[in-house]
N, C-alpha and C positions, 0 to 999 in steps of 0.2 A: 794867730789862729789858736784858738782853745785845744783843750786835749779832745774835748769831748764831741766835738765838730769833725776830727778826723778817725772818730766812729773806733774810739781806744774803750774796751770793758774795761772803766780803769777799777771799779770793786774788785773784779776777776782778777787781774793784774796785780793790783796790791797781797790779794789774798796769795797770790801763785809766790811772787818775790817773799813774803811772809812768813810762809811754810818752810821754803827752802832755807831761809834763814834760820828758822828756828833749831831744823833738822840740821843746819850746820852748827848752831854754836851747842846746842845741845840733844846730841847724837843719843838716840833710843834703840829699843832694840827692833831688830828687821822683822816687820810681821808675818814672813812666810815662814822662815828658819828659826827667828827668834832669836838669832845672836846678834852679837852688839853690830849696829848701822854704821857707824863711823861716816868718814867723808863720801859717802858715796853721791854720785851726781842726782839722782833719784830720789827724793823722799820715800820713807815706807819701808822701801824694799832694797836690799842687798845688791850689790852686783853679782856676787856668787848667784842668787837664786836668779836672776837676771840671764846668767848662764844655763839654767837648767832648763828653759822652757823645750819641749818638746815639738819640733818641724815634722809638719808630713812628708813622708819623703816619696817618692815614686816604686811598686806601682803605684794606680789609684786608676778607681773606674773611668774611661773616657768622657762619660757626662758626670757625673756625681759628684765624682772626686772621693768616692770611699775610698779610704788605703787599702791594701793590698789585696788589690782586684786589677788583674791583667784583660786589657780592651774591655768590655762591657758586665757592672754586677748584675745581676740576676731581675732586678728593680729595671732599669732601664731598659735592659735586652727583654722584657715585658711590655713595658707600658712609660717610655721614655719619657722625661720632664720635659717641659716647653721652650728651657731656658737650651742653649747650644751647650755649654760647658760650666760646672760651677766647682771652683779652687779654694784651698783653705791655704792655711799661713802654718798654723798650729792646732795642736790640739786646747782644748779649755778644762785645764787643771791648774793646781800647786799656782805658782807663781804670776803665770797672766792670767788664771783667775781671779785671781786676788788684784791684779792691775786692773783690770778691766772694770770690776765689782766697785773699788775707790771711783775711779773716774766716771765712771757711771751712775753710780749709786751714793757715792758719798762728793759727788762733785764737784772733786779736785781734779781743776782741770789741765796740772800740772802734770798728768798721764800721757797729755795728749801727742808731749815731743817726743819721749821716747819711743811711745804704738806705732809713731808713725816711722819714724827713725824703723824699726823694728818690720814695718812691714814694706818699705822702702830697699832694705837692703835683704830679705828674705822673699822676693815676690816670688812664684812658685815660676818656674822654668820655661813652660807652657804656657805663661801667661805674660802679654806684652802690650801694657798700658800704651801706649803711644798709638796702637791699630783703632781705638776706639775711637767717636767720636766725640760722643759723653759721658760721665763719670754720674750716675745718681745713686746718691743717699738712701738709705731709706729713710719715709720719713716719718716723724712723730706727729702725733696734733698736738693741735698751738695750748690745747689746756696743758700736755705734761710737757710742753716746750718752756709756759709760765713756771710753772713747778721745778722743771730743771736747771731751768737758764741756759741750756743748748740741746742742742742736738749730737752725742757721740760720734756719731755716723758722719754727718756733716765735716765737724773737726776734723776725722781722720780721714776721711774722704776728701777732703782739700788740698791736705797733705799730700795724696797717693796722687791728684792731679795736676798741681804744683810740679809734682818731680817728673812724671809722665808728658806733661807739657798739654795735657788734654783739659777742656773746658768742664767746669763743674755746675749740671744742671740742678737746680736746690726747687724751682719753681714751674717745672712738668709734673711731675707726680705728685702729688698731695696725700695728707692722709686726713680725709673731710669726716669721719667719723673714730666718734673716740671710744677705747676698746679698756676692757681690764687686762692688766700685763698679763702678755702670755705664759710668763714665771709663773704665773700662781692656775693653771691651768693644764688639763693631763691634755693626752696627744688628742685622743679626739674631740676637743670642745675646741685646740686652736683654733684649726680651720674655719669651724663655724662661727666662732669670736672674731675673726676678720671679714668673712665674707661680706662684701660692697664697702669695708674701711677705707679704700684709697681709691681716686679719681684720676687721671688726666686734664690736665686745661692743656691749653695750646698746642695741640695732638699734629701737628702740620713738624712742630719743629722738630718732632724726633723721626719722622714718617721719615723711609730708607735709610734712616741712619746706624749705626753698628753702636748699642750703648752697652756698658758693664752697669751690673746695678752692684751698692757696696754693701754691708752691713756686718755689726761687731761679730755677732756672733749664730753660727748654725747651730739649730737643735734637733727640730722636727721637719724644717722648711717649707710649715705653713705660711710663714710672713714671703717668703721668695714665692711662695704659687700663686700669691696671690695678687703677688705685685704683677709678678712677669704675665701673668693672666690680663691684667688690667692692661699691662706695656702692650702685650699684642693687639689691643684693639684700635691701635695707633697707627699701624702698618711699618713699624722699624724692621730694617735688614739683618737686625741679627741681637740676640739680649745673652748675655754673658753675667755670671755672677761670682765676686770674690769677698771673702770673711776672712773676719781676721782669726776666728778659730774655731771649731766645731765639737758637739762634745762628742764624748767616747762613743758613746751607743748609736751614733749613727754615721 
């Protein structure tokens, strides 16, 4: 049996063993801190800064997940989201911004063991992968899918359903229309930048079922309203949302 028969990225592969190589025998300095890398397991990035990432820790708003807001913020006890509950990991600064930014943006997808590792062993208290039914992604279209060569979400989204033991849905939700990134967009054009981006096909399989939907990262939570908007019109028992980090301002 060939490599390539049993469905191995071997470019991705070569390139990930490569990096790691290189970054062992010729140790640079750590891009957060900027002191010397040494043997760390990690490319890039130090184990010290490794350490510093910053965890949400409780309270945080019943639905939202804003920090320190006891039972319901101001936002919700108004005009509630449609999702049940949505959890972060971390905040998006310093050092997982800078992981996140590589593995995303510069497409080394040697990020992908330790975020997961990382959101594996930090899941947020209140949140208990094993209750759901499916794990979705969010997802990209297939033009910045060619551009990427993956999907982030997917990656660590496999990871968090892998160790949860819950099935990973990649092919319910789509994203049928392609968007300019919401980076480069203030708060109010996201929304309107997704609005009808993502579809349903086979709407039977998630009907009553309890899904988490996943994604790297919280900003504005235009991408989540518009997802969980489209999920409801599917009739599932219950949509949950967890990131792996959300930025300060919200």
């Amino acid at each position: 049996m060939g490599i390539k028969s049993i469905g191995l990225d071997v470019p991705g592969l070569l390139r990930d063993i490569s990096e790691t190589a290189i970054t062992f025998l010729y140790p640079a300095e750590c891009r957060v801190c900027k002191e010397f890398l040494g043997t760390t397991s990690t490319p890039y990035i130090c184990n010290n800064c490794w350490q510093d990432i910053q965890f949400l820790e409780a309270p945080w708003c019943d639905i939202c997940g804003t920090p320190g807001i006891h039972g319901l913020c101001e936002a919700c006890a108004t005009a509630p989201p449609r999702y049940g509950k949505l959890r972060t990991l971390a905040f998006y600064q310093t050092t997982l911004q800078q992981a996140i930014h590589f593995f995303k943006f510069e497409k080394k997808k040697v990020f992908a063991r330790p975020l997961i590792q990382l959101i594996n062993t930090h899941m947020p208290s209140d949140c208990n992968i094993a209750e759901y039914d499916f794990i979705l992604p969010i997802p990209i279209h297939k033009k910045r899918l060619r551009e990427r060569g993956f999907n982030q979400a997917t990656l660590l989204a496999n990871g968090i359903a892998k160790a949860g033991g819950v099935p990973l849905l990649t092919n319910t939700l789509v994203r049928h229309r392609h968007t300019v990134a919401q980076s480069s967009l203030n708060r109010e054009a996201r929304q309107q930048n997704l609005t009808g981006a993502f579809e349903i096909r086979n709407p039977a399989i998630i009907r009553d079922k309890r899904l988490l939907i996943f994604d790297d990262v919280f900003t504005t939570g235009a991408t989540i309203r518009e997802v969980v908007s489209e999920l409801w019109t599917a009739d599932p028992a219950e949509v949950d949302v967890l990131t792996l980090a959300r930025t300060l301002n919200v």
